[in-house]
N, CA, C and O atoms as CSV, one atom per row, in Angstrom:
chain,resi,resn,atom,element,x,y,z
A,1,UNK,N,N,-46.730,19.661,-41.701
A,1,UNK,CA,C,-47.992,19.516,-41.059
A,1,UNK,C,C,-48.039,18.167,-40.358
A,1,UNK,O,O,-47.635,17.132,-40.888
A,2,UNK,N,N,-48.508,18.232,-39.245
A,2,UNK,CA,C,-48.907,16.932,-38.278
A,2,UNK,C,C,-50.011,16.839,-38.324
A,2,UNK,O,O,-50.918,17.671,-38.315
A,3,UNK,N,N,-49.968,15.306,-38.403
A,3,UNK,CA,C,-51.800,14.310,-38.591
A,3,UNK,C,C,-51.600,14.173,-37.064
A,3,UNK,O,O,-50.529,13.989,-36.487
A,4,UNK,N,N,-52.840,14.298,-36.513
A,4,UNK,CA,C,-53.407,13.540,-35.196
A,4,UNK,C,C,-53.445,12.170,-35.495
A,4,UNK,O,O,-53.932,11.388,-36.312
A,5,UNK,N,N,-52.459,12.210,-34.114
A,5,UNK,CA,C,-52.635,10.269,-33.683
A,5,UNK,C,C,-53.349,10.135,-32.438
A,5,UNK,O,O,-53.576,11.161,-31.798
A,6,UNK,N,N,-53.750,8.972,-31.985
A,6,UNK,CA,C,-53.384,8.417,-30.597
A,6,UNK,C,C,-52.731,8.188,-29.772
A,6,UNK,O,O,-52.815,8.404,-28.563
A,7,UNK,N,N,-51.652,7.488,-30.691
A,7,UNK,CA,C,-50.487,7.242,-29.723
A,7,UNK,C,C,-49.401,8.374,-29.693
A,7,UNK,O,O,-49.051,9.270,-30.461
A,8,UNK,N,N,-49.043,7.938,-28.497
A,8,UNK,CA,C,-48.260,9.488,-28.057
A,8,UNK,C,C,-46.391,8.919,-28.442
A,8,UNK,O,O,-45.816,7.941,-27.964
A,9,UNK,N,N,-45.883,9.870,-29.368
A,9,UNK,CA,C,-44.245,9.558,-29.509
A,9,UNK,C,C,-43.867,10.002,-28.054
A,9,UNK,O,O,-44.489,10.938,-27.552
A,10,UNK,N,N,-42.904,9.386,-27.378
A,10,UNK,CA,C,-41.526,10.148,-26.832
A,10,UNK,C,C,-40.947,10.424,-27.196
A,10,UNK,O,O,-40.335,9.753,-28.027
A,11,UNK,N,N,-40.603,11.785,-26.857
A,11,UNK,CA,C,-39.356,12.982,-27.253
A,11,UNK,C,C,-38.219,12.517,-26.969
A,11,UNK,O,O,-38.346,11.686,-26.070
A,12,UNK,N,N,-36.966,12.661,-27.348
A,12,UNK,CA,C,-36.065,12.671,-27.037
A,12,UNK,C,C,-35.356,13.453,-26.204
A,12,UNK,O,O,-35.023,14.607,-26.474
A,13,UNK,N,N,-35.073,12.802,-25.061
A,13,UNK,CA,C,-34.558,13.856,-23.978
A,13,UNK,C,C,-32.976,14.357,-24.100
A,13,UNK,O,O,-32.011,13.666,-24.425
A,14,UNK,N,N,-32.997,15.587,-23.789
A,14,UNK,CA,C,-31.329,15.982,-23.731
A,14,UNK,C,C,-31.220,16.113,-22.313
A,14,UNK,O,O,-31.938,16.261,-21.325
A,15,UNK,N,N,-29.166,15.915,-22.853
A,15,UNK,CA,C,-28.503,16.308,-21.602
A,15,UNK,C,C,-28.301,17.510,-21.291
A,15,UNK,O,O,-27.665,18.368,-21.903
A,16,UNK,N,N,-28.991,17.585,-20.077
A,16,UNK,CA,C,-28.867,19.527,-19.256
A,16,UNK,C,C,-27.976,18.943,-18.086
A,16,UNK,O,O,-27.971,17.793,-17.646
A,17,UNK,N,N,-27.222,20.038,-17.699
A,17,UNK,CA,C,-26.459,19.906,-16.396
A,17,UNK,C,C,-26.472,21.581,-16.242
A,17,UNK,O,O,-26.385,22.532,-17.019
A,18,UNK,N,N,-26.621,21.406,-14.884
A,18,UNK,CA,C,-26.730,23.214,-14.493
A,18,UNK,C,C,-25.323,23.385,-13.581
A,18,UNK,O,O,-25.137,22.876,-12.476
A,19,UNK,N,N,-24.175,24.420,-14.495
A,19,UNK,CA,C,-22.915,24.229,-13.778
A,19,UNK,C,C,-22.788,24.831,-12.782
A,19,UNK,O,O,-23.197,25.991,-12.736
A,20,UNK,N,N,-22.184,24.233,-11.681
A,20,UNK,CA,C,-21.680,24.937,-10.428
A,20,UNK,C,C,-20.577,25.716,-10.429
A,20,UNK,O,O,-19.785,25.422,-11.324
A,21,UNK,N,N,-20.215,26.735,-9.632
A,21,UNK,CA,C,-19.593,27.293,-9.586
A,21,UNK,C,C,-17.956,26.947,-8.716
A,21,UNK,O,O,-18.009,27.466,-7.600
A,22,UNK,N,N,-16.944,26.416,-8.893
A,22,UNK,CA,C,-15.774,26.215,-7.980
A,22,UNK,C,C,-14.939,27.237,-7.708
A,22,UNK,O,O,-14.538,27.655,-8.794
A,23,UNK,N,N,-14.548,27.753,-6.972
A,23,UNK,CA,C,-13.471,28.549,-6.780
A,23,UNK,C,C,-11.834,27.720,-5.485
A,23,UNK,O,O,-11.651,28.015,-4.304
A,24,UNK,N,N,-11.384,27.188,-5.944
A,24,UNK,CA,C,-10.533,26.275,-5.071
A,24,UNK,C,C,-9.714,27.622,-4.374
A,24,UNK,O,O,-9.708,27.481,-3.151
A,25,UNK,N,N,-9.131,28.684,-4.737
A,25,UNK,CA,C,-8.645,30.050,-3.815
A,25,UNK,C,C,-9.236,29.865,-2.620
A,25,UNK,O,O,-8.660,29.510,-1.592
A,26,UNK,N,N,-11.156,30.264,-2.831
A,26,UNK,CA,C,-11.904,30.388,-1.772
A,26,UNK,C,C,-12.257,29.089,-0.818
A,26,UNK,O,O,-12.491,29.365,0.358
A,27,UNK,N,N,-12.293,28.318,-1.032
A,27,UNK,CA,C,-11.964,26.692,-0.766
A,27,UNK,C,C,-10.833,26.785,0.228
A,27,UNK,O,O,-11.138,26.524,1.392
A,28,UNK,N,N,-9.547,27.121,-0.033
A,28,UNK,CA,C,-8.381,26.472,0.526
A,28,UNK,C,C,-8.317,27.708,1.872
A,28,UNK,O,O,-7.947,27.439,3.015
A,29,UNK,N,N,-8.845,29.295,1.324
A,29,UNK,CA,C,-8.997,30.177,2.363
A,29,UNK,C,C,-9.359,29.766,3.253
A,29,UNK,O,O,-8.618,29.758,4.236
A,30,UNK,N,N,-11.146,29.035,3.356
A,30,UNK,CA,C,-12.119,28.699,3.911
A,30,UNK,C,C,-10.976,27.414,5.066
A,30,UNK,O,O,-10.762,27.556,6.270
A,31,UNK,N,N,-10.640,26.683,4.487
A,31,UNK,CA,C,-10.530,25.496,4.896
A,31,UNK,C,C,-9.247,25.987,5.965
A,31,UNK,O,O,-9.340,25.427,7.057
A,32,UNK,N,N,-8.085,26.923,5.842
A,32,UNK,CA,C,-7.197,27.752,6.733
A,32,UNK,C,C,-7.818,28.284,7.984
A,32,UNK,O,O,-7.610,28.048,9.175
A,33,UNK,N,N,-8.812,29.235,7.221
A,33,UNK,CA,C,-8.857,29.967,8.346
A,33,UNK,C,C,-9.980,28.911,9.722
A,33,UNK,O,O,-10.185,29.256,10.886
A,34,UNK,N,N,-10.456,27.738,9.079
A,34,UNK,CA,C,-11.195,26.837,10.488
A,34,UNK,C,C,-9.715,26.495,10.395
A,34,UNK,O,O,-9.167,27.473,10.903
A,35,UNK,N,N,-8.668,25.540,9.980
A,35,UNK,CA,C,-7.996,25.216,11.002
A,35,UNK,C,C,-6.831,25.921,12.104
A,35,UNK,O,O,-6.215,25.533,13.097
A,36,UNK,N,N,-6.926,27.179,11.301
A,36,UNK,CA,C,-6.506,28.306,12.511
A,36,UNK,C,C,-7.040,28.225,13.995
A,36,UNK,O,O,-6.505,28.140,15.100
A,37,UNK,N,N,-8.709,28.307,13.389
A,37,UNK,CA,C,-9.810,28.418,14.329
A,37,UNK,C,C,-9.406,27.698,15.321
A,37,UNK,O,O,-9.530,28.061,16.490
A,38,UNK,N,N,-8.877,26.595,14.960
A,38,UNK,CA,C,-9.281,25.322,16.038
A,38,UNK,C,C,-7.978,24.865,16.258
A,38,UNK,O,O,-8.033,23.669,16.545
A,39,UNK,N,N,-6.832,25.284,16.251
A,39,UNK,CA,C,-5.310,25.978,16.520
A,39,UNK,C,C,-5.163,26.623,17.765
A,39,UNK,O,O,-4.362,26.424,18.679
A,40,UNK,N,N,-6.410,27.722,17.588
A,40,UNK,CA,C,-6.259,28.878,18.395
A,40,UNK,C,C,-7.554,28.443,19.488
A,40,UNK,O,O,-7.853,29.205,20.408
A,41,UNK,N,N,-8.051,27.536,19.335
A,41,UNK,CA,C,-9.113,26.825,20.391
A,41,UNK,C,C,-8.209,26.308,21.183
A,41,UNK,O,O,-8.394,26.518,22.381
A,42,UNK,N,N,-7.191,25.632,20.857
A,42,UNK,CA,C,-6.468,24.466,21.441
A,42,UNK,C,C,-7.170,23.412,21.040
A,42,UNK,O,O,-7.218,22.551,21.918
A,43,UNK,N,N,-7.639,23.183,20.227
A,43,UNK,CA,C,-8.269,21.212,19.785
A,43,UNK,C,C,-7.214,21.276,19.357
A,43,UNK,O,O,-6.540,22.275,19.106
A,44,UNK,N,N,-6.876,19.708,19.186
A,44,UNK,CA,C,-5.867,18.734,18.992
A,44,UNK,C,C,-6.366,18.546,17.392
A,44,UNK,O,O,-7.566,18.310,17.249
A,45,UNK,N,N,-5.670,18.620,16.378
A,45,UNK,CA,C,-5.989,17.750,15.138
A,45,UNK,C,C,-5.036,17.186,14.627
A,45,UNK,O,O,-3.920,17.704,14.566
A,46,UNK,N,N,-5.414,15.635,14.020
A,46,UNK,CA,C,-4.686,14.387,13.558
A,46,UNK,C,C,-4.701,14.815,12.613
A,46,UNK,O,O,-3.574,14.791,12.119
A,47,UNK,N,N,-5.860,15.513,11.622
A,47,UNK,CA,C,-5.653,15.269,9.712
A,47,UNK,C,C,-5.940,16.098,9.509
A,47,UNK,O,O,-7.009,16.664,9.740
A,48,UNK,N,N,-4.325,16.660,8.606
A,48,UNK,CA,C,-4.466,17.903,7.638
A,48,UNK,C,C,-4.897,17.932,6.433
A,48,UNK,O,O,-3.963,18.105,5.649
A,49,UNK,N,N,-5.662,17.862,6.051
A,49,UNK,CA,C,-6.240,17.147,4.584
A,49,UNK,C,C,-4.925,18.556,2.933
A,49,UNK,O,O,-4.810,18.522,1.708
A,50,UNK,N,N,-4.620,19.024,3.518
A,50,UNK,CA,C,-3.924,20.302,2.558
A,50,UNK,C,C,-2.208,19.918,2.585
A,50,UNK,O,O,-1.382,20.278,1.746
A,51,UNK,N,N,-1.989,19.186,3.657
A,51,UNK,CA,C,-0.714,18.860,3.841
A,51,UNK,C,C,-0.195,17.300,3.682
A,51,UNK,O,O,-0.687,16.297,4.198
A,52,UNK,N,N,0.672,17.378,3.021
A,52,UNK,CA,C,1.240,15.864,2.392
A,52,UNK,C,C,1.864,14.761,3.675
A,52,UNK,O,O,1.880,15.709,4.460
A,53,UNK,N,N,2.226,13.942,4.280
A,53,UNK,CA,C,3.144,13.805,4.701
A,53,UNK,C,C,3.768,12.718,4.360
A,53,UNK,O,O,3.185,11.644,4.208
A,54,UNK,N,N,5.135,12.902,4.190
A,54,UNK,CA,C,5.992,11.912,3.693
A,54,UNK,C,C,6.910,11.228,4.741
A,54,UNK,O,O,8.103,11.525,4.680
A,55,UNK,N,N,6.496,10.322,5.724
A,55,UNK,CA,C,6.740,9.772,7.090
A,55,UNK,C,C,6.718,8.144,7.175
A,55,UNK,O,O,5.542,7.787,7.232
A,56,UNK,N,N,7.528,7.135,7.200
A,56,UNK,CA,C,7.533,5.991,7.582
A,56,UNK,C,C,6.610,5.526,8.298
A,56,UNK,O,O,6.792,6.115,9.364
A,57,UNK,N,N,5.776,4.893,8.424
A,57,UNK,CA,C,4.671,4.199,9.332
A,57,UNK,C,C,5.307,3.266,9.646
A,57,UNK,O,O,5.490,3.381,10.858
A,58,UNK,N,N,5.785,2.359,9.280
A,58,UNK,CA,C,6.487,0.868,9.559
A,58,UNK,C,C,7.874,1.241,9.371
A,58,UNK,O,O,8.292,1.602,8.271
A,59,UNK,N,N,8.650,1.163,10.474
A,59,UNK,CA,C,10.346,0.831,10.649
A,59,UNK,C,C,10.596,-0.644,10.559
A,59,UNK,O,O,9.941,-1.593,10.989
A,60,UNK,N,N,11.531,-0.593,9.998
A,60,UNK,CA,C,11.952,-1.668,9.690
A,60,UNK,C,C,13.123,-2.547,10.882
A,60,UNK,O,O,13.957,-1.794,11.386
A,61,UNK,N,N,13.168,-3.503,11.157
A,61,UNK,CA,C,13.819,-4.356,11.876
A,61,UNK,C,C,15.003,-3.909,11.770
A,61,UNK,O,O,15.319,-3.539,10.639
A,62,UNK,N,N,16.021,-3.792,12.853
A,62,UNK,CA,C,17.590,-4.403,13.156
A,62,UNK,C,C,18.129,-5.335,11.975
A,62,UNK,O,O,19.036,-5.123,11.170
A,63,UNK,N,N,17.269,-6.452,12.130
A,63,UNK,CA,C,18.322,-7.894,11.692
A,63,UNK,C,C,17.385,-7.622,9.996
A,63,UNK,O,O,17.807,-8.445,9.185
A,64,UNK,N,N,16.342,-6.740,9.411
A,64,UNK,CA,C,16.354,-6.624,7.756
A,64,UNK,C,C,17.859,-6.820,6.894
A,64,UNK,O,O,17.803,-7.674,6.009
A,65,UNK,N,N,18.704,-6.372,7.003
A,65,UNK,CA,C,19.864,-5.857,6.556
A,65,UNK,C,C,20.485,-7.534,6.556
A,65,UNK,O,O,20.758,-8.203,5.559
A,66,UNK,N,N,20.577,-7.858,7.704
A,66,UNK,CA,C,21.383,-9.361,8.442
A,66,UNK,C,C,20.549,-10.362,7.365
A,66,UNK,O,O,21.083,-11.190,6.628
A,67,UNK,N,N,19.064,-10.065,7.464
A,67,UNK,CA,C,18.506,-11.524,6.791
A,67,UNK,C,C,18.867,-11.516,5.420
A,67,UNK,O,O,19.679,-12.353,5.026
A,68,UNK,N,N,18.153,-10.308,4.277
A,68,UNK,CA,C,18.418,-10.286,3.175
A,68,UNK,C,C,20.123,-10.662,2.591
A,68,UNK,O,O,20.480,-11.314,1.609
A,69,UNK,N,N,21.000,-9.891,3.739
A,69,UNK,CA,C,22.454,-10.661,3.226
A,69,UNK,C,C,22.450,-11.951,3.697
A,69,UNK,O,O,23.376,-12.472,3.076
A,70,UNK,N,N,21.881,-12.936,4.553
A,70,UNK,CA,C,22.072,-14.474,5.110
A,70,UNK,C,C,21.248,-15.167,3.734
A,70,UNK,O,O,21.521,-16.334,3.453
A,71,UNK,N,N,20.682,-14.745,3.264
A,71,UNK,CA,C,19.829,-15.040,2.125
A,71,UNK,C,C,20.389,-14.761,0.571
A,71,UNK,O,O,20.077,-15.574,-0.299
A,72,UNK,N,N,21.238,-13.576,0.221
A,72,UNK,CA,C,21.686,-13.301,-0.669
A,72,UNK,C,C,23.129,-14.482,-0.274
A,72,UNK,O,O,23.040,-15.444,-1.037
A,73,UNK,N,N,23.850,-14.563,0.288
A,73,UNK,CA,C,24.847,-15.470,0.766
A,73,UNK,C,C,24.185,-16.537,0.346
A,73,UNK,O,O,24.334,-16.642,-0.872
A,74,UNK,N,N,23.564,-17.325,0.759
A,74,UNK,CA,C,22.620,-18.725,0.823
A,74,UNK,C,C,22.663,-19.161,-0.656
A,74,UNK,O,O,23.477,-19.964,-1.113
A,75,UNK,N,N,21.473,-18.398,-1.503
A,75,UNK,CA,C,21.479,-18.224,-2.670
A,75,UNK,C,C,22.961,-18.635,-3.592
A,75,UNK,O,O,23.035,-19.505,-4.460
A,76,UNK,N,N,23.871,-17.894,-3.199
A,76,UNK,CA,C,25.102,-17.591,-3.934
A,76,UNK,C,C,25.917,-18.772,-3.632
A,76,UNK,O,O,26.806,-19.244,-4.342
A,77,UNK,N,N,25.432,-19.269,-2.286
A,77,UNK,CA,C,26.365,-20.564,-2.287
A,77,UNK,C,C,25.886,-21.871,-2.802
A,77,UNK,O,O,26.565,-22.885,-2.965
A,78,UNK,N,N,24.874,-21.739,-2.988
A,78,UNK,CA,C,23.861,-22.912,-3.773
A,78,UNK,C,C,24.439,-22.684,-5.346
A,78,UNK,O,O,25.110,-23.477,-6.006
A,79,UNK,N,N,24.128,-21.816,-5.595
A,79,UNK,CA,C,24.751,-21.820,-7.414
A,79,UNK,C,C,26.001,-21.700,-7.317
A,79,UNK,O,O,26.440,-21.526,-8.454
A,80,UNK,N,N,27.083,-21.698,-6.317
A,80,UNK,CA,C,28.117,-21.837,-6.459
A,80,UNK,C,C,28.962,-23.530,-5.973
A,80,UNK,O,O,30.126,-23.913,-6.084
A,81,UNK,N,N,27.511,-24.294,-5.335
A,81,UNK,CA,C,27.814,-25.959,-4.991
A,81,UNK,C,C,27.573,-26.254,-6.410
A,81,UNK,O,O,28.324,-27.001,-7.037
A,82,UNK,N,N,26.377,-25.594,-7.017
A,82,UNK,CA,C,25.543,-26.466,-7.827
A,82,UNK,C,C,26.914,-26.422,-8.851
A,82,UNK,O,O,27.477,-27.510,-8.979
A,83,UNK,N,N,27.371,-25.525,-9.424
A,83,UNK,CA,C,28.171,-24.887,-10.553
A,83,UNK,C,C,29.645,-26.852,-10.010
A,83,UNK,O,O,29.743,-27.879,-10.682
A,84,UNK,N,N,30.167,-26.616,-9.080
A,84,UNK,CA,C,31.135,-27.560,-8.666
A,84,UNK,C,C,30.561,-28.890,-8.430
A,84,UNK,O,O,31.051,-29.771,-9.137
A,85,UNK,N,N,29.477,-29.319,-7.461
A,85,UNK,CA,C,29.365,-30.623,-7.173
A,85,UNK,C,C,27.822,-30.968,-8.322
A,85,UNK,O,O,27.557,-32.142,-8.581
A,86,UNK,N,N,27.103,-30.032,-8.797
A,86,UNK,CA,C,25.864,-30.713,-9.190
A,86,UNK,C,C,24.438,-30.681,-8.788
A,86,UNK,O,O,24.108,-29.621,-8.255
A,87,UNK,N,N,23.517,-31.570,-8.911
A,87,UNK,CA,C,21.968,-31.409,-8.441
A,87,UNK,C,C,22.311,-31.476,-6.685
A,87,UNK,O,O,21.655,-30.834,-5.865
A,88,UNK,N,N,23.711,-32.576,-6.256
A,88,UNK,CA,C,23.616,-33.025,-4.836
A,88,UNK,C,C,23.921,-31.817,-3.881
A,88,UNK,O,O,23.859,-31.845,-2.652
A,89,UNK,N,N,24.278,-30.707,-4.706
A,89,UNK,CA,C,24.091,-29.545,-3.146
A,89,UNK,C,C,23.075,-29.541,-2.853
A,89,UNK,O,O,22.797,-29.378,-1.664
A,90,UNK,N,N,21.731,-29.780,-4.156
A,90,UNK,CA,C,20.539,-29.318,-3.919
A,90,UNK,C,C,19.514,-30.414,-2.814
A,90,UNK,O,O,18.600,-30.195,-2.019
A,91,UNK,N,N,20.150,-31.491,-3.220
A,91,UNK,CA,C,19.573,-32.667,-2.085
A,91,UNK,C,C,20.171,-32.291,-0.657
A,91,UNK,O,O,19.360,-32.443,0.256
A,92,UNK,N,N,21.438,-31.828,-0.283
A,92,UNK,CA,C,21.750,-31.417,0.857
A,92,UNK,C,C,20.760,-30.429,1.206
A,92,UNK,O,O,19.955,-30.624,2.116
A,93,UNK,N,N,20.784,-29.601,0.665
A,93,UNK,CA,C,20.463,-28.217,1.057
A,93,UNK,C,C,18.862,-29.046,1.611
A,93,UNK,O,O,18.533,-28.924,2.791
A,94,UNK,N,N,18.126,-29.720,0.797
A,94,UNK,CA,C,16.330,-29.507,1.470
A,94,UNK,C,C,16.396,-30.645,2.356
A,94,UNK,O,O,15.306,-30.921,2.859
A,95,UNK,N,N,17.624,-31.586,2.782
A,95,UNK,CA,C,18.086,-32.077,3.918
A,95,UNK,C,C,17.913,-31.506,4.982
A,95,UNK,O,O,17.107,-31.875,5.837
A,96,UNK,N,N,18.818,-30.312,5.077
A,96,UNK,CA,C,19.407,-29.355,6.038
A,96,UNK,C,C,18.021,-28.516,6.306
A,96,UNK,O,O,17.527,-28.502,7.433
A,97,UNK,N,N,17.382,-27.774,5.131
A,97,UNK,CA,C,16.232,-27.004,5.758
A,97,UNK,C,C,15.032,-27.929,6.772
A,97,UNK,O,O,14.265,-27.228,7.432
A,98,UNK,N,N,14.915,-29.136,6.861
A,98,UNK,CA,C,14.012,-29.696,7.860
A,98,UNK,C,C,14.225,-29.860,8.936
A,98,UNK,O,O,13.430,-30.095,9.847
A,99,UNK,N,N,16.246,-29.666,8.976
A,99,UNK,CA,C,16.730,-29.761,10.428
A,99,UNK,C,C,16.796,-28.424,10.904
A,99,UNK,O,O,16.849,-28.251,12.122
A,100,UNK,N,N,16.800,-27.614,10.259
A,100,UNK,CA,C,17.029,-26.140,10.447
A,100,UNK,C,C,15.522,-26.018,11.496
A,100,UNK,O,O,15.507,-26.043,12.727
A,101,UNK,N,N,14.383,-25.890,10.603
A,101,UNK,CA,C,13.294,-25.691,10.790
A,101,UNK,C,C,12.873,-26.598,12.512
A,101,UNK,O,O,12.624,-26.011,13.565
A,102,UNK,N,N,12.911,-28.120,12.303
A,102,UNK,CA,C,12.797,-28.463,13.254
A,102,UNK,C,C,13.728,-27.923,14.761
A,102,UNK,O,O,13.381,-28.537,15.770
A,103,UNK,N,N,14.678,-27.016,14.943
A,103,UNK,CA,C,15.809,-26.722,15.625
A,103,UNK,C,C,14.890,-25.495,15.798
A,103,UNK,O,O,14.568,-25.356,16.978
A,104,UNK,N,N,14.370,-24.560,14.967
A,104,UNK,CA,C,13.426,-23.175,15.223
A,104,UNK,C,C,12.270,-23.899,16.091
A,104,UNK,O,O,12.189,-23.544,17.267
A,105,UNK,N,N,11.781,-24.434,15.836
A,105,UNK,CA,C,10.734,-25.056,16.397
A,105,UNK,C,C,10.333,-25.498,17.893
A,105,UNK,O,O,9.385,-25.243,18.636
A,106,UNK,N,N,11.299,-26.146,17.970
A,106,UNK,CA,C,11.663,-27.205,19.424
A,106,UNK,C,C,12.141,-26.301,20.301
A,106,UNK,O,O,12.042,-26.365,21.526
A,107,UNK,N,N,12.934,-25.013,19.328
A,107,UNK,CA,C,13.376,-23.837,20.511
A,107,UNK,C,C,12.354,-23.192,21.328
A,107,UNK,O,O,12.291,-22.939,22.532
A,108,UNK,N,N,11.366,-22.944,20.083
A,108,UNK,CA,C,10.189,-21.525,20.713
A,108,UNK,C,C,9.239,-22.510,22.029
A,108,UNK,O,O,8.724,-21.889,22.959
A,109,UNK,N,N,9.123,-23.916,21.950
A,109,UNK,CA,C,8.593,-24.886,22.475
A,109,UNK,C,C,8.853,-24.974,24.184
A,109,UNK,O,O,8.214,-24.895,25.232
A,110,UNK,N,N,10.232,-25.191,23.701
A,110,UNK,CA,C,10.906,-25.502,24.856
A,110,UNK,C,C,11.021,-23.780,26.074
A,110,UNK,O,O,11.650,-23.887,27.127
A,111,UNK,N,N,10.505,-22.712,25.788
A,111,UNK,CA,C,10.771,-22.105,26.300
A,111,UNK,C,C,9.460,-21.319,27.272
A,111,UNK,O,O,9.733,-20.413,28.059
């Protein structure tokens, strides 16, 4: 039995969800037969949203191949000074990169 109050409780609300129906068959039909449609229009379309493509966007450079080996070389000859002469390949070497750099430089300048 319930006593009369004044004050009013809130109920506790539940979770309702009202399910939709998917059918992805009828979906992928649907989605064919417009781009047939528009196939057989002659429109032009960029995006197949059903089709993957597995295509390079960015090619890669000529000289990729050239740098990574001028670099794997580089590398190999540094631990192979360091291994024989010591820390002083390593003082050569950040010698040489400011003349290097300045020589890139003065080129793009001068032209």
């Amino acid at each position: 039995m319930k006593f009369p109050t004044f004050i009013k409780v809130q109920k506790y609300k539940r979770f309702e969800i009202a399910p939709r129906y998917y059918d992805p068959i009828k979906e992928e039909i649907e989605q064919r037969t417009a781009r047939i449609a528009r196939e057989m229009e002659g429109e032009d379309m960029t995006y197949v949203p059903s089709k993957i493509l597995f295509e390079r966007k960015v090619t890669s450079g000529a000289n990729a191949g050239f740098l990574q080996m001028a670099i794997a070389a580089l590398l190999g000859l540094l631990v192979v000074g360091w291994l024989y002469y010591g820390n002083t390949v390593f003082y050569l070497f950040w010698l040489a990169v400011p003349v290097y750099l300045y020589v890139r430089i003065r080129g793009r300048f001068l032209k």
